[in-house]
DRENGU-695390 format. One record per residue (C-alpha): x, y negated, z; residue in three letters. Coordinates in steps of 0.05 Angstrom, whole numbers, plus 5000, padded with zeros to 4 digits. Layout:
BEGIN
(site (X, Y, Z), "ALA");
...
//
This chain:
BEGIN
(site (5000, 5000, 5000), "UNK");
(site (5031, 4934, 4991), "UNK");
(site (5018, 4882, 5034), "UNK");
(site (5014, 4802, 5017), "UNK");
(site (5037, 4756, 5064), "UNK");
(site (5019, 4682, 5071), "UNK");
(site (5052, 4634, 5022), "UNK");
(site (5110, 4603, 5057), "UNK");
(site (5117, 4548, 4997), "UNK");
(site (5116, 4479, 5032), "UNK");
(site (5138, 4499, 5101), "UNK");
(site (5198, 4510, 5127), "UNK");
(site (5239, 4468, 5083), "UNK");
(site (5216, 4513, 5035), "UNK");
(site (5192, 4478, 4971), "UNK");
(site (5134, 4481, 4940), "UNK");
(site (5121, 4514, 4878), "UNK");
(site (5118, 4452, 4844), "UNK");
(site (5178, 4428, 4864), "UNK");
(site (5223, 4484, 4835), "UNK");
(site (5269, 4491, 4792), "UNK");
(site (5288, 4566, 4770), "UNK");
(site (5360, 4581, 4759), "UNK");
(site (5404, 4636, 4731), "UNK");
(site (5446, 4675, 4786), "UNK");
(site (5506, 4708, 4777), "UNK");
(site (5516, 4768, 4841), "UNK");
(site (5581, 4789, 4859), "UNK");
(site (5625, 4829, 4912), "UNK");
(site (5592, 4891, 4941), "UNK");
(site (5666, 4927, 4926), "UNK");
(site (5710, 4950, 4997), "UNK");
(site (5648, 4939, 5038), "UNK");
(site (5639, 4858, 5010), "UNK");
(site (5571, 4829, 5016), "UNK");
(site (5533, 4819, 4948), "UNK");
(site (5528, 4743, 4947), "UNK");
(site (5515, 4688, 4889), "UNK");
(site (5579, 4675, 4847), "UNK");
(site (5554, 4630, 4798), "UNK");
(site (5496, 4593, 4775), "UNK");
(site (5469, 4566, 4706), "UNK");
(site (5414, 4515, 4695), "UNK");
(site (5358, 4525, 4656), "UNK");
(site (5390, 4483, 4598), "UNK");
(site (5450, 4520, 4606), "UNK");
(site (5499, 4488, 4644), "UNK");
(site (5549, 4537, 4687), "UNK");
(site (5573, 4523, 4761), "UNK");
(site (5621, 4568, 4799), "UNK");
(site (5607, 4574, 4867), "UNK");
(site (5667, 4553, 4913), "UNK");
(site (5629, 4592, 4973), "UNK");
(site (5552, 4617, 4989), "UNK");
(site (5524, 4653, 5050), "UNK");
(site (5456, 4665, 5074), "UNK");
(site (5430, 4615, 5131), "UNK");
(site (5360, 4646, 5145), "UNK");
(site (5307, 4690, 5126), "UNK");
(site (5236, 4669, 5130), "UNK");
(site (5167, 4717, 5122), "UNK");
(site (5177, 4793, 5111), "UNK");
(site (5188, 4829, 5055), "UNK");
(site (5144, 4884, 5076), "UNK");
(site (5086, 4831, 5065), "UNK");
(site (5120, 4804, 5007), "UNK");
(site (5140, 4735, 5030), "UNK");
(site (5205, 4728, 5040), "UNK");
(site (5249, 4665, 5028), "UNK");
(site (5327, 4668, 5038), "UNK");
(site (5357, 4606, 5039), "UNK");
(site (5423, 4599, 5020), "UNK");
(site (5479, 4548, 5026), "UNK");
(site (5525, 4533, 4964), "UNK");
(site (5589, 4502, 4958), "UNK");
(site (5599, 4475, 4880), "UNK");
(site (5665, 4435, 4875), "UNK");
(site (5656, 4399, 4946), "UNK");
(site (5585, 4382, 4949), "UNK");
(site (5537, 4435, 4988), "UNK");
(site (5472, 4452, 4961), "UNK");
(site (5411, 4494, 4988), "UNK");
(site (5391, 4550, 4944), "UNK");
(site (5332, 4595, 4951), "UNK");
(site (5316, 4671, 4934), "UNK");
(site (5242, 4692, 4936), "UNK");
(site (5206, 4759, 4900), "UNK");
(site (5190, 4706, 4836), "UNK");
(site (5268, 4690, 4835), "UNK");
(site (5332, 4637, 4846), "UNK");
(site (5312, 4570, 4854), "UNK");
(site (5328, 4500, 4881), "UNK");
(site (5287, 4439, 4897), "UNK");
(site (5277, 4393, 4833), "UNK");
(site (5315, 4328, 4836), "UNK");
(site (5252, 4275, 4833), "UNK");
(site (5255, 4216, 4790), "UNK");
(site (5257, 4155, 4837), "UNK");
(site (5229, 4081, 4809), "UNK");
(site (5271, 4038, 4810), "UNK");
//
């Protein structure tokens, strides 16, 4: 049976489905006992960042009801970034456009 948990998409810090943007994750490690983590990352219009570091900060919902958010943080050249993994994928929070 699976089980669906509540929709943790605006709480949290997590952002809402609206404010995503999907990206392209590279995995790596897992070899000599290594955790699997996020090597690289490519924007939907195809830019490519190395990661200089990633590690998981916290887990929110369950996955046996089908919620759950990791949140990540990133390290691309010096600036850190949050990343997030949910069932639907990678994503991060859209930039928004600002008036100025």
């Amino acid at each position: 049976m699976a089980y669906r948990g509540k929709d943790l998409a605006g709480t949290c810090g997590i952002p809402r489905h609206d404010e995503r943007t999907y990206v392209d994750v590279e995995m790596g490690g897992g070899e000599n006992g290594q955790i699997v983590r996020p090597v690289s990352l490519t924007w939907p219009d195809g830019r490519r960042w190395r990661l200089a570091s990633a590690r998981p900060v916290a887990e929110y919902g369950r996955e046996v009801f089908g919620n759950l958010v990791t949140r990540w943080e990133i390290t691309i050249g010096r600036a850190t970034k949050v990343l997030w993994h949910d069932r639907d994928g990678w994503f991060v929070k859209a930039k928004t456009n600002r008036p100025t």
